[in-house]
C-alpha positions as CSV (number, residue, x, y, z in Angstrom):
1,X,-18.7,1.1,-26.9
2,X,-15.6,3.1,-28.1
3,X,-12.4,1.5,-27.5
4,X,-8.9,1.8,-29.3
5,X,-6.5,-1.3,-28.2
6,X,-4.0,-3.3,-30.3
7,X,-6.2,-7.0,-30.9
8,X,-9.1,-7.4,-29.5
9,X,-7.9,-11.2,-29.8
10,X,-5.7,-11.1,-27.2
11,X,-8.9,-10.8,-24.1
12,X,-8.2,-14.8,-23.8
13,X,-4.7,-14.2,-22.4
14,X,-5.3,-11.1,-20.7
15,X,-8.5,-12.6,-18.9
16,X,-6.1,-15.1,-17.3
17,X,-3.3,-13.0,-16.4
18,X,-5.8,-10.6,-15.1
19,X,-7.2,-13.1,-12.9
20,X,-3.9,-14.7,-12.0
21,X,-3.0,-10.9,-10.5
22,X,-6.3,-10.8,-8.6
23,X,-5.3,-14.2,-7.0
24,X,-2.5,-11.9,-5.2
25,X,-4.4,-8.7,-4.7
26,X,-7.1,-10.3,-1.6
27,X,-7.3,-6.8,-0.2
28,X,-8.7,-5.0,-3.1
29,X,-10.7,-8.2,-3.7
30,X,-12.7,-7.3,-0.5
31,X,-13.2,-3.9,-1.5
32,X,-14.9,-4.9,-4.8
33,X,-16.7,-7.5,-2.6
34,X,-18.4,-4.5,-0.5
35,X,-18.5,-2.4,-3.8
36,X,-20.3,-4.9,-5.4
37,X,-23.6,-5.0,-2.7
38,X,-23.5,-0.9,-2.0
39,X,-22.9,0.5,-5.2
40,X,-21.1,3.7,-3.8
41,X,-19.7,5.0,-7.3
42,X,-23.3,4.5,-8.8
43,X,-23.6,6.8,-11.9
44,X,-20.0,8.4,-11.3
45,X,-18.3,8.8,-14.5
46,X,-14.3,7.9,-13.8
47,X,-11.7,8.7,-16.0
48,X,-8.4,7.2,-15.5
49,X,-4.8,7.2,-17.3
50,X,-3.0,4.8,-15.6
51,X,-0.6,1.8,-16.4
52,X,-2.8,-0.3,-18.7
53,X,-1.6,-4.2,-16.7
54,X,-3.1,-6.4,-15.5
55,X,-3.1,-4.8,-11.8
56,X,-5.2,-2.1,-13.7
57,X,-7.7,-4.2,-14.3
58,X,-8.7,-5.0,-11.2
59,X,-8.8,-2.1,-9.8
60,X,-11.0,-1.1,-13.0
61,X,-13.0,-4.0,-12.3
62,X,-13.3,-2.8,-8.5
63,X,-14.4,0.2,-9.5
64,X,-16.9,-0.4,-12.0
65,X,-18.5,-2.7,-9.5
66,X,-19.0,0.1,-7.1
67,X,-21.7,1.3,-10.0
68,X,-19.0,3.8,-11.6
69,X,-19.2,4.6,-15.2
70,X,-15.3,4.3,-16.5
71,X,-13.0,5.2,-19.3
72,X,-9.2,4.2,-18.9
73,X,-5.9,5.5,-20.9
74,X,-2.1,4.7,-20.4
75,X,-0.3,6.5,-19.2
76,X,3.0,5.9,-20.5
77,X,3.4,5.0,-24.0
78,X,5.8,1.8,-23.5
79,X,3.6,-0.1,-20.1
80,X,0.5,-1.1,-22.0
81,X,0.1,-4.9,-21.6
82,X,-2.1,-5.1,-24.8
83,X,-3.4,-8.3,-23.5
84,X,-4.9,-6.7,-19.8
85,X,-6.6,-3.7,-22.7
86,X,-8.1,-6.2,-24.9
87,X,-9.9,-8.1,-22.1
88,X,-11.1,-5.4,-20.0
89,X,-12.7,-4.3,-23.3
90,X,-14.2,-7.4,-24.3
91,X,-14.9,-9.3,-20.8
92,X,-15.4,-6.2,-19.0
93,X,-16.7,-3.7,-21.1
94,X,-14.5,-0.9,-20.0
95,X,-13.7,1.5,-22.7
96,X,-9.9,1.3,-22.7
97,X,-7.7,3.3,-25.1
98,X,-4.3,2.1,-25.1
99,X,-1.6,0.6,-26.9
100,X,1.9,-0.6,-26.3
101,X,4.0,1.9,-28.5
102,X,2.1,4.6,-29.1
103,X,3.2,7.3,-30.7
104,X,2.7,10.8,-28.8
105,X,0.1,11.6,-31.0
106,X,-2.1,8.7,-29.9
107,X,-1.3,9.1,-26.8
108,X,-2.8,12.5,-26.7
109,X,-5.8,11.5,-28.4
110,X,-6.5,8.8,-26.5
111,X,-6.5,10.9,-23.1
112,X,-8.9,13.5,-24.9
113,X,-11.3,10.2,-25.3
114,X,-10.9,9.2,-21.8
115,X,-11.8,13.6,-21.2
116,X,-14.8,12.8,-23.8
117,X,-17.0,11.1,-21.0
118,X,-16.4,14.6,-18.7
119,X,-15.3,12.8,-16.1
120,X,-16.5,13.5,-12.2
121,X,-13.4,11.4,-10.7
122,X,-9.7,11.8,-12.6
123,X,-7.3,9.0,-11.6
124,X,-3.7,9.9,-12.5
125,X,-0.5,8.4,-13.0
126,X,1.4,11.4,-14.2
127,X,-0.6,14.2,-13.9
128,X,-0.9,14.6,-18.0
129,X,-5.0,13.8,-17.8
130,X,-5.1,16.8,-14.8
131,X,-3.1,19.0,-16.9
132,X,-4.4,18.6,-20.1
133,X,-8.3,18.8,-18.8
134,X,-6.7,22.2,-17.5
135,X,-5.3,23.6,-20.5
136,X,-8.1,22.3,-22.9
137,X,-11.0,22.3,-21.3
138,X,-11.6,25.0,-19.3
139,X,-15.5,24.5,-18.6
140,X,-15.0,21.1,-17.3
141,X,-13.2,21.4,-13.7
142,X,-15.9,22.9,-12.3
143,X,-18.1,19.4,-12.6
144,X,-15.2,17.2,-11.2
145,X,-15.5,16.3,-7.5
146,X,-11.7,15.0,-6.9
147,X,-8.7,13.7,-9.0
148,X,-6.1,11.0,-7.5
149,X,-2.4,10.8,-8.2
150,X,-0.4,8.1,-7.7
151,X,3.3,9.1,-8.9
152,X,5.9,11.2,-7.3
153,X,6.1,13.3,-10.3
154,X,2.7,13.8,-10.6
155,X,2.3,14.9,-7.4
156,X,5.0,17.4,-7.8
157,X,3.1,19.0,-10.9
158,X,-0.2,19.0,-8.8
159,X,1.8,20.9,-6.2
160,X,3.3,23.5,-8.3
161,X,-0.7,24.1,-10.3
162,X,-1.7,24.3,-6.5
163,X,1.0,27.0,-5.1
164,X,0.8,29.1,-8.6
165,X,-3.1,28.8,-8.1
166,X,-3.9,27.0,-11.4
167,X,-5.3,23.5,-9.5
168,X,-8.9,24.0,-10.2
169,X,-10.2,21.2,-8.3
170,X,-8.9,18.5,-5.2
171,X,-6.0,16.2,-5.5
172,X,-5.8,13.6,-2.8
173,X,-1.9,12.6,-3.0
174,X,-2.1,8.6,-3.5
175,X,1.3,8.7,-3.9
176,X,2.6,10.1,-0.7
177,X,0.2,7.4,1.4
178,X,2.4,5.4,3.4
179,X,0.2,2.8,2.2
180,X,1.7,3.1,-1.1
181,X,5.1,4.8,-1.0
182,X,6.6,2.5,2.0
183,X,5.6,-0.7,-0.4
184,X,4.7,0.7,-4.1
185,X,7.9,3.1,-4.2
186,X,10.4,0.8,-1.9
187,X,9.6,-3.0,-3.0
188,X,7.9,-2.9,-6.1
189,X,10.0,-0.2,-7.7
190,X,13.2,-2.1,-6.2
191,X,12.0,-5.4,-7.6
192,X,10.7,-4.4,-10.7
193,X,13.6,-2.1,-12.0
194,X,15.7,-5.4,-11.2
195,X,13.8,-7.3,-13.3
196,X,13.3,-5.1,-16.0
197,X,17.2,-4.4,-15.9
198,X,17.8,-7.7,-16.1
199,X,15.2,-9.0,-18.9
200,X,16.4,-6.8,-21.5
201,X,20.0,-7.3,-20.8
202,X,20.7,-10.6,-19.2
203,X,23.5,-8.4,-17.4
204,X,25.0,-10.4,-13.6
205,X,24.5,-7.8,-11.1
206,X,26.8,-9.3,-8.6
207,X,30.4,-7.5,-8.9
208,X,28.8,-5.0,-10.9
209,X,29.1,-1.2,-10.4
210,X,25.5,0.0,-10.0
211,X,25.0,3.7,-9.9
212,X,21.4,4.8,-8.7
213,X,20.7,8.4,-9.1
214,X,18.0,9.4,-6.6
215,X,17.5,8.2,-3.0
216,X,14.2,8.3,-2.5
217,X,11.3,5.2,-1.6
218,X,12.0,4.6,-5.3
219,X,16.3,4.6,-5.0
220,X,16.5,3.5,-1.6
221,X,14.3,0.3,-3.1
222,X,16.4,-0.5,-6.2
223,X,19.8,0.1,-4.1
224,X,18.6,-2.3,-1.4
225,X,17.6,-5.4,-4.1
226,X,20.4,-4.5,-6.5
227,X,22.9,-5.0,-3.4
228,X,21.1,-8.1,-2.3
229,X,22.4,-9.1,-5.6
230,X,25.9,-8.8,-5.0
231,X,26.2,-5.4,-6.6
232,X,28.7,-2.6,-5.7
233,X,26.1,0.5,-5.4
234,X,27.2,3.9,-5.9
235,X,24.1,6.5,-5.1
236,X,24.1,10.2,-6.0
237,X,21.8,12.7,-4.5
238,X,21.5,16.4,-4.6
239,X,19.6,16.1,-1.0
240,X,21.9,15.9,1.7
241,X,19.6,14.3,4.1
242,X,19.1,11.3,1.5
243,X,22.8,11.2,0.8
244,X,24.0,10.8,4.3
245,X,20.8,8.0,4.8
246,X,22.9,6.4,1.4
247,X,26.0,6.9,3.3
248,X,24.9,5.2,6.8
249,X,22.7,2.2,4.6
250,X,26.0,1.5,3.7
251,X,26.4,2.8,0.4
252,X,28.7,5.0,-1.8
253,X,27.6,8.4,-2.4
254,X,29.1,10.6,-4.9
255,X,28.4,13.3,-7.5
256,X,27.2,11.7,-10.9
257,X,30.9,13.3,-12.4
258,X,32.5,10.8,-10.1
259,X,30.1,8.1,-10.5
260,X,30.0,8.5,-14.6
261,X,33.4,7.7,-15.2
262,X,33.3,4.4,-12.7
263,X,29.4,2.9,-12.9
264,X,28.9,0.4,-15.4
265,X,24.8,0.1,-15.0
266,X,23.2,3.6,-14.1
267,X,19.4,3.7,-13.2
268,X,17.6,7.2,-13.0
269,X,15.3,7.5,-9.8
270,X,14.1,11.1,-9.4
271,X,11.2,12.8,-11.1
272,X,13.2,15.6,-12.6
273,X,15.2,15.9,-16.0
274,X,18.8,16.1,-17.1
275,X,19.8,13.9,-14.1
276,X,21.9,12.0,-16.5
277,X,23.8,14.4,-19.6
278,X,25.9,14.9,-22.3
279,X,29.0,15.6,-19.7
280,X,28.3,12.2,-18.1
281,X,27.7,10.0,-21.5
282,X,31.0,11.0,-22.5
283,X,32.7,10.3,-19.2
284,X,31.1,6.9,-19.5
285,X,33.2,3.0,-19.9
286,X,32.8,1.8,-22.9
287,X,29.7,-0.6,-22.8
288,X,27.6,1.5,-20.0
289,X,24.6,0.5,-19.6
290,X,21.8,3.4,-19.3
291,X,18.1,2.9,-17.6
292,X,15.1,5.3,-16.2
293,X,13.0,4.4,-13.5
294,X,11.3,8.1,-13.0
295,X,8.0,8.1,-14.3
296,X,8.9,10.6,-17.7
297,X,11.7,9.9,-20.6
298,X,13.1,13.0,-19.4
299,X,15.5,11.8,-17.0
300,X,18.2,10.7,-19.4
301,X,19.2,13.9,-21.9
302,X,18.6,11.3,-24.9
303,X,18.8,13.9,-27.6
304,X,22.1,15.3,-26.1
305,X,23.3,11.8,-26.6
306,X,22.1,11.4,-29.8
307,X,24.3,14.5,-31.1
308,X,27.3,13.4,-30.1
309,X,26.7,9.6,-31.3
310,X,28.0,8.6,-34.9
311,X,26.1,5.3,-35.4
312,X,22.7,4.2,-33.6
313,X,21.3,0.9,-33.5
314,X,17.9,0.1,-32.5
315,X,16.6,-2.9,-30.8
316,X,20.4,-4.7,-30.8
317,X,18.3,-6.9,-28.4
318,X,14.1,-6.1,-27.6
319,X,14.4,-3.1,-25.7
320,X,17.9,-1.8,-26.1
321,X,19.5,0.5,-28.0
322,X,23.4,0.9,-28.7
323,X,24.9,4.4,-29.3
324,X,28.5,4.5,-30.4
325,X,29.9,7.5,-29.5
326,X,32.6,9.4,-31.8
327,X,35.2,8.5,-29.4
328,X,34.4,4.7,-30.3
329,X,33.0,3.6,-26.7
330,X,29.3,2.0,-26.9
331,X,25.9,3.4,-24.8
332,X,23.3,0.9,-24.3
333,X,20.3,3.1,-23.6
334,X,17.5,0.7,-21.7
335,X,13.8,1.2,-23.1
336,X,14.1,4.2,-25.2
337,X,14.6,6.1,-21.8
338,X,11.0,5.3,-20.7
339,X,9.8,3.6,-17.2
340,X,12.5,0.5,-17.2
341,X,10.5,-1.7,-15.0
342,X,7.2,-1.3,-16.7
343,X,8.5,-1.0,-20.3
344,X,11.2,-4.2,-20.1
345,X,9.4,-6.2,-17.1
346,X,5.9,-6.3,-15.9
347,X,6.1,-3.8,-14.0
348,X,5.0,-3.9,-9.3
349,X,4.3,-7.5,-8.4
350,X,0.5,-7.5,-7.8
351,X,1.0,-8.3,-4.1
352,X,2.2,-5.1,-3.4
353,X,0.0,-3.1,-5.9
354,X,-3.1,-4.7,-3.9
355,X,-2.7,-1.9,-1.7
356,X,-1.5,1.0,-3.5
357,X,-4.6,0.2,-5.7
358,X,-6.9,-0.7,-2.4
359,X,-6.1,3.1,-1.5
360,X,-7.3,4.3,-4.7
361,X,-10.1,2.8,-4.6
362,X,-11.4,3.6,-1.0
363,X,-10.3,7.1,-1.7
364,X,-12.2,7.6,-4.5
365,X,-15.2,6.2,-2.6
366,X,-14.1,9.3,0.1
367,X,-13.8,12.0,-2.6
368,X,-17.3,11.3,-3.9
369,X,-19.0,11.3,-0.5
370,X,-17.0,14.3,0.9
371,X,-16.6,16.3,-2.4
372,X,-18.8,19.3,-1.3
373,X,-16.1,19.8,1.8
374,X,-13.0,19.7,-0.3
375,X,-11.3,22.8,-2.1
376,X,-8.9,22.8,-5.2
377,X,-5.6,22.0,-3.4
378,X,-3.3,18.5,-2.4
379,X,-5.0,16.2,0.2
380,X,-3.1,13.5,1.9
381,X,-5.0,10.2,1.8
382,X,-7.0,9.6,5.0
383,X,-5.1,8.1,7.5
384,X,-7.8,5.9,8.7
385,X,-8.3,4.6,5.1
386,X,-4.4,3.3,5.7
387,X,-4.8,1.7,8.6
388,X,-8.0,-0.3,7.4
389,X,-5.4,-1.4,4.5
390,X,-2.5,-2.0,6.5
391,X,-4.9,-3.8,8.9
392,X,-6.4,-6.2,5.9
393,X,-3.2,-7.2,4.3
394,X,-1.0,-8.6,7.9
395,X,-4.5,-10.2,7.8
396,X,-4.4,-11.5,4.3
397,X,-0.6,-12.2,4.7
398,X,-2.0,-14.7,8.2
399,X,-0.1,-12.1,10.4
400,X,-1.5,-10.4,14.1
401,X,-0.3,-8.0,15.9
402,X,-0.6,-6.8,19.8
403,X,-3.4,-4.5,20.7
404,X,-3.1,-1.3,23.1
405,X,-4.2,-2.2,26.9
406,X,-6.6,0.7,28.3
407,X,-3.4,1.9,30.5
408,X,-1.3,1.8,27.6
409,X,-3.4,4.3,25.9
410,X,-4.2,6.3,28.9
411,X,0.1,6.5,29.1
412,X,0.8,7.7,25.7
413,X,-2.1,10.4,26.0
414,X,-0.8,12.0,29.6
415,X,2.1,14.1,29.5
416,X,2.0,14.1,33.6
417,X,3.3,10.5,34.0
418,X,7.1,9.5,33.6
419,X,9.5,7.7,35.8
């Protein structure tokens, strides 16, 4: 078996975290439970470039139950846990190809070894396995039943392949599932951005002038916990519907020229790049400090900053670099600009990834029995795959809730009764 991770060694430590994480994901549990006895991914070769952690694995272990043949690659060079990699090599015998700090060459080649097995299934965090199967290998769409993506970013570059034409095979949208964008996005992004902030910085929140750039599940998440910390939030948007749900949450909205010369800790939340630019670094207090939470480095204009920088230091603490400015004030840039949460913390608590992964794995059992009825464009997951999930975890969580009577049903399908 082919495999590129950092130490094999470290399986002993990633065989207990891994488990550890499956203690809190009961939902996808039951699914590989099921898997396990009907074998619906028998012989279905998987490729997947996801976060390598130790949520991953279980949902590589889930799916290799189902019968599927798998190969997996990060998908972000900074949010390997080279422990989770070395054990699903060695105690799982999943080819993995991953490790923390790759440089963009590796990371390149080990998507093309995760391609090597001509996948049938993509699974996507990203879109960069979609996109590079479509600009390398042109023979190879035409075998693949379905792909899955799972970030908004992603699913923005599967849209614009799919309006332009260029989407050569189905995309079911994991990411805009309410299943995992009402959880995933809002309290596992929230959560984890905290922590990561917070683990490479030791920074106190509370008092402190937070300035979240981007209002979506992702924003809205990180401005609720960083507020629940005591923090005075400042959001900017460039959608006015999002900046006037900001305003009436009870935040400060503002343009990011206002909020650069007052914010002390900035966090980028959007998907697209430049949100953060020369303009603002220099606008910036002196000891700013700079973080991305969009799935891409390109959210902070990093080399813009480095131009107008006279001293750089790397790694003043794990994960932080200090740019002195020629003006004198100081820049701590969070993670080299890379996923904060993922790259300084551990990235979603497992409880909440138990589902977002749950919906990946039941729609890739969809994709492979439906396949011959889908076209190359942007599905929305199933809506009665959510409701299964939503169903399972208030279950798992030791929650009911009330059932429809047959006259309550009958009600909200007439339109001829009212008062």
């Amino acid at each position: 078996m082919k495999y590129d991770v950092k130490n094999i060694k470290l399986s002993s430590i990633g065989y207990r975290r891994i488990n550890w994480a499956d203690n809190h994901m009961p939902v996808l549990r039951r699914i590989r439970e099921r898997f396990a006895r009907t074998k619906p991914l028998k012989g279905i070769r998987i490729g997947a470039c996801l976060h390598v952690t130790t949520e991953t694995a279980n949902l590589m272990r889930t799916l290799q139950a189902g019968g599927a043949e798998l190969a997996l690659c990060a998908s972000n060079p900074l949010s390997t846990q080279d422990e989770a990699a070395a054990s699903l090599v060695r105690d799982y015998k999943i080819p993995v190809f991953a490790i923390r700090g790759e440089n963009n060459s590796s990371y390149y080649k080990h998507i093309h070894a995760v391609i090597a097995i001509k996948p049938q299934i993509t699974i996507d965090d990203g879109a960069d396995l979609v996109s590079t199967i479509h600009s390398k290998y042109q023979s190879l769409p035409e075998n693949i039943y379905a792909g899955m993506e799972e970030t908004t970013t992603g699913i923005i570059r599967m849209k614009a392949m799919a309006q332009d034409g260029a989407l050569r095979y189905p995309v079911f949208s994991v990411n805009d599932a309410k299943t995992k964008y009402l959880f995933d996005n809002r309290y596992g992004t929230g959560q984890s951005t905290v922590d990561g902030i917070i683990r490479a910085t030791n920074v106190l929140f509370a008092g402190r002038v937070i300035v979240v750039a981007g209002y979506g599940w992702c924003g809205r998440g990180f401005a609720m916990r960083a507020h629940g910390l005591g923090a005075r939030v400042i959001v900017t948007e460039v959608n006015p519907l999002r900046a006037l749900e900001a305003t009436m949450d009870g935040f400060n909205v503002m343009p990011m020229n206002q909020a650069a010369k007052i914010g002390e800790v900035f966090c980028t939340l959007t998907g697209d790049i430049g949100v953060i630019n020369e303009k603002h670094f220099k606008m910036m207090k002196d000891g700013a400090i700079v973080a991305n939470s969009g799935h891409f480095n390109v959210e902070l204009d990093l080399a813009a900053l480095k131009k107008i920088a006279k001293q750089i230091t790397l790694n003043i603490r794990p994960n932080v670099d200090q740019y002195i400015l020629k003006n004198g004030k100081s820049i701590f840039v969070l993670a080299q600009g890379r996923l904060v949460n993922l790259a300084c913390a551990e990235g979603h608590p497992a409880m909440v990834m138990d589902m977002s992964f749950a919906t990946q794995a039941l729609v890739t059992e969809y994709a492979v029995k439906n396949h011959v009825k889908l076209s190359p464009q942007v599905y929305d997951v199933p809506v009665e795959i959510e409701n299964w999930i939503a169903r399972l975890k208030l279950e798992s969580m030791g929650l009911k809730i009330d059932t429809l009577t047959p006259e309550q049903k009958k009600y909200l399908s007439s339109w001829s009764e009212g008062t």
